[in-house]
Every structure is written in structure tokens, then in C-alpha cells.
N, C-alpha and C positions, 0 to 999 in steps of 0.2 A: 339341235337348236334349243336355246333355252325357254320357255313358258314368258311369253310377256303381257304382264298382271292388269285389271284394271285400277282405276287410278280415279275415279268420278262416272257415274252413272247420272246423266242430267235430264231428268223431263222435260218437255218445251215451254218455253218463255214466255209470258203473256203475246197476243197475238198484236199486230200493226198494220196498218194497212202502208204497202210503196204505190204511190198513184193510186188507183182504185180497182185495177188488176191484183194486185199481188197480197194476199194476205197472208203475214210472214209471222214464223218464229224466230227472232234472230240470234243463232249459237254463238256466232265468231262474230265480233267479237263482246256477245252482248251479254251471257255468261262466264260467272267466276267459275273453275280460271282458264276462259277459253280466249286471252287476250292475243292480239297476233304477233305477240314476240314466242308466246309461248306455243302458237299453234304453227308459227314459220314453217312454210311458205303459204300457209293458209292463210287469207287476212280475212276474209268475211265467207258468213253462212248464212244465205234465209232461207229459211225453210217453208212452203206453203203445203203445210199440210192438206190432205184430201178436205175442198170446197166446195158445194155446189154453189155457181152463178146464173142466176136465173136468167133468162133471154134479153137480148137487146138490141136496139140496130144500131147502138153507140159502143161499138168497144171498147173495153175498160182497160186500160195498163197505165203506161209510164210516158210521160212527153219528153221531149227532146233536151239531155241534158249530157255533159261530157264525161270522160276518161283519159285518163293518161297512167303510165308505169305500171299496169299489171292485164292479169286476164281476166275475162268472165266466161263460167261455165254455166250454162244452162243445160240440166236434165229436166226433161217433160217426162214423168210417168202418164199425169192425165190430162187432156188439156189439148192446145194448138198455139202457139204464138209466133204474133208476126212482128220483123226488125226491120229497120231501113238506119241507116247512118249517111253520114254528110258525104261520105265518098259517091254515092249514088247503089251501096250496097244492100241488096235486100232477102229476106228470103220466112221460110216458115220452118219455126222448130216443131213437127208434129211428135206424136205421141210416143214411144220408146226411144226418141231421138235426142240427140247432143248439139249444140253450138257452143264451139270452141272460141272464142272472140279472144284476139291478141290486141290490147287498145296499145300499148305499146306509147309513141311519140302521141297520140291523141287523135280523137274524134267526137263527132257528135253524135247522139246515138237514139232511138226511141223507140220501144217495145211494147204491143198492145194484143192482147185477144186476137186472133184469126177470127175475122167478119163469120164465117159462117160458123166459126165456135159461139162466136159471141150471140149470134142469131138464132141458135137454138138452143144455146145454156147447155150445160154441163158441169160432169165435176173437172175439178182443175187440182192436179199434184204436183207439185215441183220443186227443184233444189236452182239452188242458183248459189254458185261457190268462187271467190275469188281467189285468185290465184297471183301472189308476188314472182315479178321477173328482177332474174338479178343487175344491177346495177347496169351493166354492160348492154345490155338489152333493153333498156326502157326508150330508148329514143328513135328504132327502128322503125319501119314504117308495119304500120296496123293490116292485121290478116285474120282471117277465118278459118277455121274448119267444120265447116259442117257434118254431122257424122249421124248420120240414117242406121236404126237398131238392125236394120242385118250388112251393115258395114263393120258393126263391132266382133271384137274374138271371143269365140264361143267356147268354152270347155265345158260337157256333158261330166257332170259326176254318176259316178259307180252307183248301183242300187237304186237308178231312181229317185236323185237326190234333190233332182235342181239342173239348175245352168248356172255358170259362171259368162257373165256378157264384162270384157275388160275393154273398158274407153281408153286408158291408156297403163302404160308400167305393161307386165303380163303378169299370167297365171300359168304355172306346170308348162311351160314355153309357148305359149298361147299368146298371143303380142295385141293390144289395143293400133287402132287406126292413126289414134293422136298423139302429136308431137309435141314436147314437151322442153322448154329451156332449161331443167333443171332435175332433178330425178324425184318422176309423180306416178304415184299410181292412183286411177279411178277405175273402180270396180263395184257392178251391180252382182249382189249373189240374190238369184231365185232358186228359194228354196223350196221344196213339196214338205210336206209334214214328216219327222224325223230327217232328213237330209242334211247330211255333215260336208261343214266346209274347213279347211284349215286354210291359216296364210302366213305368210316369213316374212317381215320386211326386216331391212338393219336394226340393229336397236338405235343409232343417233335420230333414226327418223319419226318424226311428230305421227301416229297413228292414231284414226277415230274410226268409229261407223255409226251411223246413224238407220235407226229400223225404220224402212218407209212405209213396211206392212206387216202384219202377221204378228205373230212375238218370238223370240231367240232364245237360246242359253248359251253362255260365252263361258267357255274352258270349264264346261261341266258344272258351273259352282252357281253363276248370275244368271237373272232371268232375267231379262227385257223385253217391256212391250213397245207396241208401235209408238212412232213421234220420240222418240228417245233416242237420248245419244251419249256414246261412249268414249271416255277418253284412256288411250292405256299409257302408263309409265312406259318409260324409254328402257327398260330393265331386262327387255330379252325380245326374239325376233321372231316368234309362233303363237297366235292362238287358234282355235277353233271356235264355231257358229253351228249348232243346231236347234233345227226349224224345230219350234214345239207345233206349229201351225204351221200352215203356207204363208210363206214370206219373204219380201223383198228387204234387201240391204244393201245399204251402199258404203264401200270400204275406202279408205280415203288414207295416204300415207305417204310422206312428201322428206325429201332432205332439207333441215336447216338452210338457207341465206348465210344467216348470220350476220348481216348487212345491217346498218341503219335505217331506219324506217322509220319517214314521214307522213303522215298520213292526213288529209284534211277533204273530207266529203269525196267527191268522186277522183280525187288524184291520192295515189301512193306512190313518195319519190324517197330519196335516202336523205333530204338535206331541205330546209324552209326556206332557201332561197330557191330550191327548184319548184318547190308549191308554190310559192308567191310567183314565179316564169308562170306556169301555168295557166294560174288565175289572167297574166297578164296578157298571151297568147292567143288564149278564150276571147278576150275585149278584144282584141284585135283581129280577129277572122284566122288565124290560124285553123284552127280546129274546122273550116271549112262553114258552110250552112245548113240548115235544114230544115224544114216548114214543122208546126208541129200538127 
């Protein structure tokens, strides 16, 4: 397989606050040129780098607002957060775990601190990555998967090296939990100090990684420290990651759409009379209730 090169090495973005939970760097699509035609299927990234929240008996997150035509992935490295949506769905992403959210045809949705996280403060790490469904798919009805870090596929590297924990796509035939409309790979690599990883996807497919910890070297040549993020040309289908430290990374690499993409606040459809449905949907109790 051929070497496939880096292309932008990007440091994190001034920080934001989403609600009062979430203090983000936002990659996709808030860096040049991480726009989601160009990151397809990827259309957004925040990233909360490692925070500490100090105690409260008020939960800090996000209030009750919609989705419609894509997913949300939530990884919690550090942290607890609890969701409920309009369907009566609820649950707690704890700390090396994943929720898979298919908003799909729509709901309502709201995400806040885990009361007893929020009650004794902590640090708080997390990605949260959307993910475009293709055309066919956006009007199905709304699912989950919740996926608990010893549900994820483990591959032990040689020497010492690390874990490979894959949420979805695989590794060396190693298979992620989560199911995917479209060909996705999510992939945590923990690596110990010196620990080599390689990985092949297609070359048409959109490939990044982002260092959640430690710092890296990518194909021998680039260093990268934490909170960084990498974008590689479409120009071959193998690089390698070695741990200069202990390190976590998260590899991300998806097949083109290629689809139309409309995109307006929390809806992405292929067409502005489906966002304007939307919007219209919402007014009208479609998308169901839910207290905030």
C-alpha cells in the first residue's frame, strides 16, 4: 500500500463555550480547510479538551434543542454525561464509553453533566463528531447505540505498544460494536511510550486523527502534540503513529457522500426546502416534547 502523506497539521481553535457544559474547540467545520464538503461524511467536530469543572448542584450542559439527517457521536475520555430526548430516551455516557445517536427523521434532545459528576467536579475530556447519513436514510426513525468501553474491539499490539479500542470500521479483523450507514471507521489507539501503530484505509476516503493525549510522530517525519489535529491527503492508504509519550488518539476515516449538503444549525439535509420542513416540523410538535 502506498504512504498516505500529511496535508495540515492544525492546532486547536480558540475555545467556546455549547451551553455551559461543553467547552469546545471546534475543527469541522470551523477550520480552514476542515469544511464538511471536504471532510465528507464528517460534518462537525468539538472538541473539549481536558477541563476542570469545579463542583455544583446545577449541572452544566446543553438544554433541549433538535436534530434531524445525521448522527452524533459522543466519546467521553473524562467526564459523565447524562441525555434524555423527546422519545422518553435516557441514559449516561460514562467515562471510556461511546453514544451512537442516529437523529435521523428528528428529535429533541438535551445533554448535561451527570449530577454526581457535576456534584463533585472533575476533569471533563471529550469529542463529540458528527456524522452525515446518506440521503436515503435521513427520514428513518431515530436510534441509539450506546457502547460501554469493554463492548468496544480490542486489538493488543506487539511489544508492548498500546491497545487498539475500534468503535467502529476494524482493525487487523478486529470489528467495532457500531453500525454504520455508510463505510466509518472510529478508532481510539492507546499507545505506551514508543508504541507503533499502522492503519490502511482507501485512499478516496476523508482521513484525520486528532491527539487526545501524550504526543505522536506520523510516518517517521511529524511530531504532534496533544489537542492537534491532522488532516491527510487522499494520495495513498497506510500511515503509521508512534507514541513519543503515552498517548491516546483518535483515528477517524469515512467514505465520501458525495451528496448535496444543506446544512442550517442543528439540521443537515441535501436540499433548503428540507431545512425549511424542518424548521416547520419543530413548530409543529413533530419532533415530539421535552421539558428542559
Amino acid at each position: 500500500m502506498k504512504t498516505r502523506t500529511i496535508e495540515k497539521i492544525l492546532p486547536p481553535p480558540p475555545v467556546h463555550f455549547v451551553g455551559d457544559g461543553f467547552r469546545v474547540h471546534n475543527f469541522i467545520p470551523g477550520v480552514h480547510p476542515l469544511s464538511m464538503q471536504r471532510m465528507d461524511p464528517f460534518l462537525m467536530l468539538d472538541y473539549n479538551s481536558k477541563y476542570y469543572f469545579s463542583p455544583t448542584d446545577r449541572p452544566r450542559g446543553v438544554g433541549v434543542h433538535p436534530h434531524r439527517g445525521f448522527e452524533t457521536v459522543s466519546i467521553a475520555y473524562s467526564g459523565r454525561i447524562a441525555h434524555h430526548d423527546s422519545f422518553g430516551n435516557s441514559g449516561v455516557i460514562g467515562e471510556g464509553d461511546v453514544q451512537w445517536m442516529t437523529a435521523s427523521s428528528g428529535l429533541l434532545h438535551k445533554e448535561y453533566h451527570e449530577k454526581e459528576f457535576a456534584r463533585n467536579g472533575g476533569d471533563f475530556h471529550m469529542v463529540q463528531l458528527w456524522v452525515n447519513l446518506p440521503s436515503r436514510f435521513k427520514m428513518i426513525p431515530p436510534k441509539y447505540q450506546p457502547i460501554t468501553n469493554d463492548q468496544m474491539g480490542r486489538y493488543i499490539l506487539p511489544h508492548d505498544g498500546g491497545i487498539i479500542e475500534v468503535i467502529s470500521g476494524d482493525y487487523e479483523r478486529v470489528k467495532g460494536p457500531a453500525s454504520t450507514f455508510s463505510p466509518v471507521s472510529l478508532i481510539n489507539a492507546k499507545l505506551n511510550q514508543g508504541g507503533k501503530a499502522s492503519f490502511g484505509f482507501p485512499s478516496v476516503n476523508n482521513t484525520a486523527l486528532l491527539v487526545i493525549e501524550g504526543e505522536i510522530q506520523v510516518n517517521v517525519t511529524d511530531n504532534v502534540p496533544a489537542d492537534h489535529f491532522v488532516l491527510f491527503r487522499n494520495d495513498g492508504e497506510q500511515f503509521e503513529i508512534t507514541a513519543k509519550e503515552k498517548s491516546v488518539v483518535l483515528i477517524m476515516s469515512g467514505e465520501p457522500l458525495r451528496e448535496p449538503i444543506a446544512a442550517h444549525g442543528p439540521f443537515v439535509m441535501n436540499t433548503r426546502a428540507e431545512i425549511q420542513q424542518a424548521f416547520e416540523d419543530v413548530s409543529s410538535g413533530k419532533f415530539g416534547h421535552l421539558d428542559d
